[in-house]
Backbone as a chain_set.jsonl record, in Angstrom:
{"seq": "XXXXXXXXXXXXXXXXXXXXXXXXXXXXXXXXXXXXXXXXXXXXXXXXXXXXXXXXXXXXXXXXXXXXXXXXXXXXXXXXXXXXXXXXXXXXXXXXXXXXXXXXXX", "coords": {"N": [[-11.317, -78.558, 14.947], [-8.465, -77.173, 15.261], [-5.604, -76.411, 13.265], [-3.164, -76.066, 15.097], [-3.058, -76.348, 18.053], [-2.366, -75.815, 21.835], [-1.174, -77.459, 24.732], [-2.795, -76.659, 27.894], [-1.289, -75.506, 30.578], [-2.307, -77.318, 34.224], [-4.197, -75.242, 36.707], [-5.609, -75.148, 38.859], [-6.077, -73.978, 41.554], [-5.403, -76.444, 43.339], [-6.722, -78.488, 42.853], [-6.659, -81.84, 40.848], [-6.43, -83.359, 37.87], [-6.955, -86.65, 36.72], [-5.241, -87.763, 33.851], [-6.11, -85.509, 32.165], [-6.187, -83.285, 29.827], [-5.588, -79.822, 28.536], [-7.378, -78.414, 26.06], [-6.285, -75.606, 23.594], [-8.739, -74.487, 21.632], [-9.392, -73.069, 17.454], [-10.732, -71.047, 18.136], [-9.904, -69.836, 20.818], [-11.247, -71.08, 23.094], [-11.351, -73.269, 25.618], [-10.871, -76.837, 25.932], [-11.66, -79.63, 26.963], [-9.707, -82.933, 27.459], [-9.566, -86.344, 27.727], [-6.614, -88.074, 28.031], [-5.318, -90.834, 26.522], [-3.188, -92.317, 25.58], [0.076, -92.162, 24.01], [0.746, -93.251, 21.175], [3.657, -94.366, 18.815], [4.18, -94.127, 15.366], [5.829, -94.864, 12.332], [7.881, -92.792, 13.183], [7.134, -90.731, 14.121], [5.375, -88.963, 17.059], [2.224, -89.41, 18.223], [-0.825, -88.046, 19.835], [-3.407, -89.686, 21.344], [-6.76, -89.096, 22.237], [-9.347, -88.873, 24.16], [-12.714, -87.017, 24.279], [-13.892, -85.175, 26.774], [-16.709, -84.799, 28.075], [-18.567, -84.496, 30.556], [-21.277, -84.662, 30.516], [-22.377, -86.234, 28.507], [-21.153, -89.218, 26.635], [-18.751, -89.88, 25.086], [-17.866, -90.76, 21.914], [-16.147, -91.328, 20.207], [-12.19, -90.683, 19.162], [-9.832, -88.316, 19.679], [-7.035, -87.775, 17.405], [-4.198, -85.942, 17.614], [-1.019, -85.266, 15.966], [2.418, -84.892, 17.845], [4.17, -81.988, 18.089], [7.655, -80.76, 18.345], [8.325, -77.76, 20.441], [9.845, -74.634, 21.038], [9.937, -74.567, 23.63], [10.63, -76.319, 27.148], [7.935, -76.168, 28.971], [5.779, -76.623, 27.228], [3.811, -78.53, 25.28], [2.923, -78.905, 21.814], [0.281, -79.631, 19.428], [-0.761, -80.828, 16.635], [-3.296, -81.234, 13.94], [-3.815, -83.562, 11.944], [-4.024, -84.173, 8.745], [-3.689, -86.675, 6.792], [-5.627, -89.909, 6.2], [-4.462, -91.975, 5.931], [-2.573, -92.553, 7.535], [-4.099, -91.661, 10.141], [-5.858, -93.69, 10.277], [-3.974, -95.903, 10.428], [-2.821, -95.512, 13.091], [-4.846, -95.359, 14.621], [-5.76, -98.144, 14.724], [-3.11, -99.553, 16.002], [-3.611, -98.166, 18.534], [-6.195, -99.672, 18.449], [-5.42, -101.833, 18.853], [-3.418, -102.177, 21.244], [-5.175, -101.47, 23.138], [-7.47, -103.4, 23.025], [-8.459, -104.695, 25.155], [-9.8, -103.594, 26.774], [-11.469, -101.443, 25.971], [-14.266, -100.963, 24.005], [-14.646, -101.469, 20.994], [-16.034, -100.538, 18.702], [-16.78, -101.726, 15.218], [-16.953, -99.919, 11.974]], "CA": [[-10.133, -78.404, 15.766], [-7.226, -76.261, 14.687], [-4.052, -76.444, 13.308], [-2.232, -75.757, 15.938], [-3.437, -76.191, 19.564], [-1.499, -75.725, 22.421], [-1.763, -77.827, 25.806], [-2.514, -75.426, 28.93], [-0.957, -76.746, 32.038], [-3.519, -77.191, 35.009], [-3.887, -74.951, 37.804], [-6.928, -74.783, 39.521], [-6.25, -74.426, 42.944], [-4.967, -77.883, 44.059], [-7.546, -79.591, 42.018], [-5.339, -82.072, 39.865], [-7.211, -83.985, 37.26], [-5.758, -88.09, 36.046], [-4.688, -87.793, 32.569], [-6.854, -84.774, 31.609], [-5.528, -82.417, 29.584], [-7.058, -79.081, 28.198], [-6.348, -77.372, 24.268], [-7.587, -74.509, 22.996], [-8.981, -74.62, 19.7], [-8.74, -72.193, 17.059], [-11.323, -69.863, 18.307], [-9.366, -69.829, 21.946], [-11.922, -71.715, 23.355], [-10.869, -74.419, 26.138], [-11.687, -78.178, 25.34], [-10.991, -80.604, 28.089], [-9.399, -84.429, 27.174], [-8.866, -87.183, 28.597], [-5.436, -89.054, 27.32], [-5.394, -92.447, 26.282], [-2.021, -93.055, 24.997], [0.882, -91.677, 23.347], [1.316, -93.878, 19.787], [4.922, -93.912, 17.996], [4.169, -94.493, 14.677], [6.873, -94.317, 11.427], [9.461, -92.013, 13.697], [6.352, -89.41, 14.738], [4.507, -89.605, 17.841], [0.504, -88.637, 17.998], [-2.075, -88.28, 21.184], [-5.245, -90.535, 21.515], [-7.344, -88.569, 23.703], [-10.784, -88.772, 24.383], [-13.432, -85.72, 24.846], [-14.565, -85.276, 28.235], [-17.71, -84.228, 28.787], [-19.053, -85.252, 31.514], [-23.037, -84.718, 30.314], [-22.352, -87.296, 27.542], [-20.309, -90.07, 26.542], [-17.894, -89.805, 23.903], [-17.72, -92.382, 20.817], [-14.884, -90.713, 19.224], [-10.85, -90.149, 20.009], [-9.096, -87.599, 18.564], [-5.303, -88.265, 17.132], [-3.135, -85.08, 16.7], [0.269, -85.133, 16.168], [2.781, -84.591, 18.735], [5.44, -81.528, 17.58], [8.278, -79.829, 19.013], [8.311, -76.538, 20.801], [11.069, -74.418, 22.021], [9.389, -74.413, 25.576], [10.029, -77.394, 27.423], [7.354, -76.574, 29.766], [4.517, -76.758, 26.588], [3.568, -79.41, 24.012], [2.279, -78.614, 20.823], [-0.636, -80.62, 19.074], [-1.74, -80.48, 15.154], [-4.4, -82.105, 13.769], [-3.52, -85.046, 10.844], [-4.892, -84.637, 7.505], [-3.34, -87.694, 6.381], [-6.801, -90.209, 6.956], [-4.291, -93.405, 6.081], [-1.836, -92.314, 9.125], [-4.643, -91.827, 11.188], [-6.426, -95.479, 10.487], [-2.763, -96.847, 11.041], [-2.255, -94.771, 14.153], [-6.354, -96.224, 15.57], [-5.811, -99.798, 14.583], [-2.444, -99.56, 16.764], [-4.262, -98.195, 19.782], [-7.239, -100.68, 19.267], [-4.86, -103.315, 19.454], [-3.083, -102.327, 22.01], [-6.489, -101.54, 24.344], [-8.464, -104.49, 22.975], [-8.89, -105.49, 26.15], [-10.02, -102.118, 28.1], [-12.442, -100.837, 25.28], [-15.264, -101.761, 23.249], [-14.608, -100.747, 19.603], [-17.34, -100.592, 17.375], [-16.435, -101.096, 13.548], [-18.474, -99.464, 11.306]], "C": [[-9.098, -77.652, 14.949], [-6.216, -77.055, 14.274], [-3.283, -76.849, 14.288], [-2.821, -75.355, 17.308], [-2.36, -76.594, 20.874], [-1.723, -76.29, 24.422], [-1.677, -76.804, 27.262], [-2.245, -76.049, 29.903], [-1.921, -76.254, 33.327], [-3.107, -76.148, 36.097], [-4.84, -74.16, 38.339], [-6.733, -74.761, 41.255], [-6.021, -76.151, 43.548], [-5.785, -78.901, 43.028], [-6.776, -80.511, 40.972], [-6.725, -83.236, 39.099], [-6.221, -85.486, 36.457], [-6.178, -88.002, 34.29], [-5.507, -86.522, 31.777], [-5.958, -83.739, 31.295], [-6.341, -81.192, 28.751], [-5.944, -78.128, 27.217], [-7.086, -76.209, 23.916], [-7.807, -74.574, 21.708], [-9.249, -73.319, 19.192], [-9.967, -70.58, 17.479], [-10.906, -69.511, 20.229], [-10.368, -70.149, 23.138], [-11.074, -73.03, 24.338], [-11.339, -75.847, 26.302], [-10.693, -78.971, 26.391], [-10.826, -82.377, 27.521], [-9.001, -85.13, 27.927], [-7.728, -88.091, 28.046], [-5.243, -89.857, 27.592], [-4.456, -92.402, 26.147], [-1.444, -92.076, 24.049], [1.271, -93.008, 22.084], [2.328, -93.304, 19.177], [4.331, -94.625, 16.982], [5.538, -93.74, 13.451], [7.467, -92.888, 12.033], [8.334, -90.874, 14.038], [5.866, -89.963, 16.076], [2.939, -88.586, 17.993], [0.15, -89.266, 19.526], [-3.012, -88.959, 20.578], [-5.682, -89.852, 22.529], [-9.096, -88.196, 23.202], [-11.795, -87.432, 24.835], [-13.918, -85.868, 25.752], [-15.494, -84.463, 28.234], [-18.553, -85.011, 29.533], [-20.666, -85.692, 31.761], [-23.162, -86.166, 29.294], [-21.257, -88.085, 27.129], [-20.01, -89.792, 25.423], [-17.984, -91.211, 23.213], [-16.438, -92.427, 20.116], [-13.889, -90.678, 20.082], [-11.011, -89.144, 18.942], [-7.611, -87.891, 18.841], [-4.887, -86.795, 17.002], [-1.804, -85.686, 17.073], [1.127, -84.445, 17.178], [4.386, -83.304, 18.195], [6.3, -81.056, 18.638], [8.123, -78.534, 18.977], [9.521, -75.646, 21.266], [10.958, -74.103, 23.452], [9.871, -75.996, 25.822], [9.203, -77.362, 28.661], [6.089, -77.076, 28.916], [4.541, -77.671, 25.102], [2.388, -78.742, 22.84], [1.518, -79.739, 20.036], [-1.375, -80.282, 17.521], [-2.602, -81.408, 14.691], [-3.823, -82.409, 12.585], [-4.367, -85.116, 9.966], [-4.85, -85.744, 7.106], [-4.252, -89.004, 6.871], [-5.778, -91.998, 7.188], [-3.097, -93.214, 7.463], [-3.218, -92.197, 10.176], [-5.187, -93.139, 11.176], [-5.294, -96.413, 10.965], [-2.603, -96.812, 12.553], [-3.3, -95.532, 15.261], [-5.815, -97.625, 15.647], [-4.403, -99.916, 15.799], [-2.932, -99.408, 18.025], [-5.578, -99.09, 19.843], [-6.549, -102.295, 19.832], [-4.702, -103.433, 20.696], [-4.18, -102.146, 23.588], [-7.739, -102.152, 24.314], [-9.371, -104.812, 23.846], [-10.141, -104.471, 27.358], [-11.044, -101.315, 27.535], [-13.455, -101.549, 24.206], [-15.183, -101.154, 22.332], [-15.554, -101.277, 18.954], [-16.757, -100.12, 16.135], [-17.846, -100.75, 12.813], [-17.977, -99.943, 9.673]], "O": [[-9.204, -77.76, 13.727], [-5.929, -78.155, 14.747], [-2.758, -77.963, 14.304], [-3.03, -74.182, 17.618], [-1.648, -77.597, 20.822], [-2.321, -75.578, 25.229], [-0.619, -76.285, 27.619], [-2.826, -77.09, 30.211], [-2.256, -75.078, 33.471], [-1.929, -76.071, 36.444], [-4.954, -72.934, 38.342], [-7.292, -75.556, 42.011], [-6.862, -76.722, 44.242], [-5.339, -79.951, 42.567], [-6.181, -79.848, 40.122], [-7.674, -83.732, 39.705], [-5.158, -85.394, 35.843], [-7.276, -88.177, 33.762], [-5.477, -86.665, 30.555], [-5.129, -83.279, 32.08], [-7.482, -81.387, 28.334], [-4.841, -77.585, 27.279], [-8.297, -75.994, 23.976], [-6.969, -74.716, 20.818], [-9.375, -72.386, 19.986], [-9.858, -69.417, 17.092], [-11.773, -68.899, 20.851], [-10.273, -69.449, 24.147], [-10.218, -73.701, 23.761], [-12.391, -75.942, 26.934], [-9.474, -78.937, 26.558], [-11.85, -82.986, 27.209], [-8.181, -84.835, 28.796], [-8.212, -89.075, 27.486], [-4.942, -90.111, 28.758], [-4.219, -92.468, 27.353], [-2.128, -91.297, 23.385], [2.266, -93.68, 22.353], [2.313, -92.106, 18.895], [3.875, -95.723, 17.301], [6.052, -92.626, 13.547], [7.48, -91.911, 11.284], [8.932, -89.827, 14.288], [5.89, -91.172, 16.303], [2.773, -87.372, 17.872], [0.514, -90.27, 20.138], [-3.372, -88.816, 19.409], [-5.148, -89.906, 23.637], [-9.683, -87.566, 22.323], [-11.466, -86.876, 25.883], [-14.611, -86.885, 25.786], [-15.203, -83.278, 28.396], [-19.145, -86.026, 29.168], [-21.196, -86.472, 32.552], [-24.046, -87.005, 29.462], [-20.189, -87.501, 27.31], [-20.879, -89.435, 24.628], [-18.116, -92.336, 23.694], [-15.862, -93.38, 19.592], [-14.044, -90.646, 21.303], [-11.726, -89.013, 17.948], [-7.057, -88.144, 19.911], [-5.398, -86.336, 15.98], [-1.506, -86.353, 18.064], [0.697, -83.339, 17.507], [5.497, -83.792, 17.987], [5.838, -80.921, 19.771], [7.848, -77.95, 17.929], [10.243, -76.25, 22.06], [11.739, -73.518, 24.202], [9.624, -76.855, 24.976], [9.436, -78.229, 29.503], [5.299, -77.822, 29.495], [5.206, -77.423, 24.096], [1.291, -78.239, 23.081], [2.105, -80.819, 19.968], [-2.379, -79.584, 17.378], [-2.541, -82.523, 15.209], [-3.233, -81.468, 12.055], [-5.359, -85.84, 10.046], [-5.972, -86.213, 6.914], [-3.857, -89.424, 7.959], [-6.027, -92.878, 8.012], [-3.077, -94.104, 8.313], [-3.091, -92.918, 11.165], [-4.955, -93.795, 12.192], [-5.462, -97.408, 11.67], [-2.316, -97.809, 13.216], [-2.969, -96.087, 16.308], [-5.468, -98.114, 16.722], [-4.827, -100.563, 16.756], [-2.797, -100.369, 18.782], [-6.1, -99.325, 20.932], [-6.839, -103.227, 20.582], [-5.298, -104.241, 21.409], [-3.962, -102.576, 24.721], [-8.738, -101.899, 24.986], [-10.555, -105.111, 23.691], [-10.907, -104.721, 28.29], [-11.611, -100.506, 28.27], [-13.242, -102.657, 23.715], [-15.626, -100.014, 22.477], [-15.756, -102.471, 18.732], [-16.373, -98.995, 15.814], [-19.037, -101.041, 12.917], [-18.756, -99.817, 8.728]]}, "num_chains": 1, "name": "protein.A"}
């Protein structure tokens, strides 16, 4: 995933999709997600969003970070080197969707 991916807003002909959102990654390539949750952690906020493909089930989220843009029609999304912000950032969303998902520790 890139750096710096940029969410495209939908517009397929009426078709509206629930919580799906679609990034391009760094080879401008379009990757469709489904969004779990917005996490505030220490004064940032990061996406949880799940890969949608619809041939196979996902095991994985992905976290990026949530930045500012000077659009406000478009959100910007970087990907989180930092592995102990992202384990903080999971353990927050497994808490909070304990109930709604089946987490497998490894």
């Amino acid at each position: 995933m890139s750096d710096d991916v940029k969410n495209v807003p939908q517009d397929q002909e009426g078709e509206e999709l629930d919580n799906i959102i679609v990034l391009n990654d760094e080879n401008g390539d379009e990757i469709e997600f489904e969004f779990l949750d917005l996490i505030e952690y220490e004064g940032e906020e990061y996406v949880v969003l799940l890969p949608h493909d619809e041939e196979e089930e996902a095991d994985e989220v992905v976290i990026l970070k949530l930045e500012d843009t000077d659009s406000e029609d478009e959100e910007s999304y970087v990907s989180v080197d930092d592995e102990e912000v992202l384990q903080n950032v999971f353990e927050i969303f497994k808490e909070k969707f304990k109930d709604e998902f089946n987490f497998i520790d490894e």
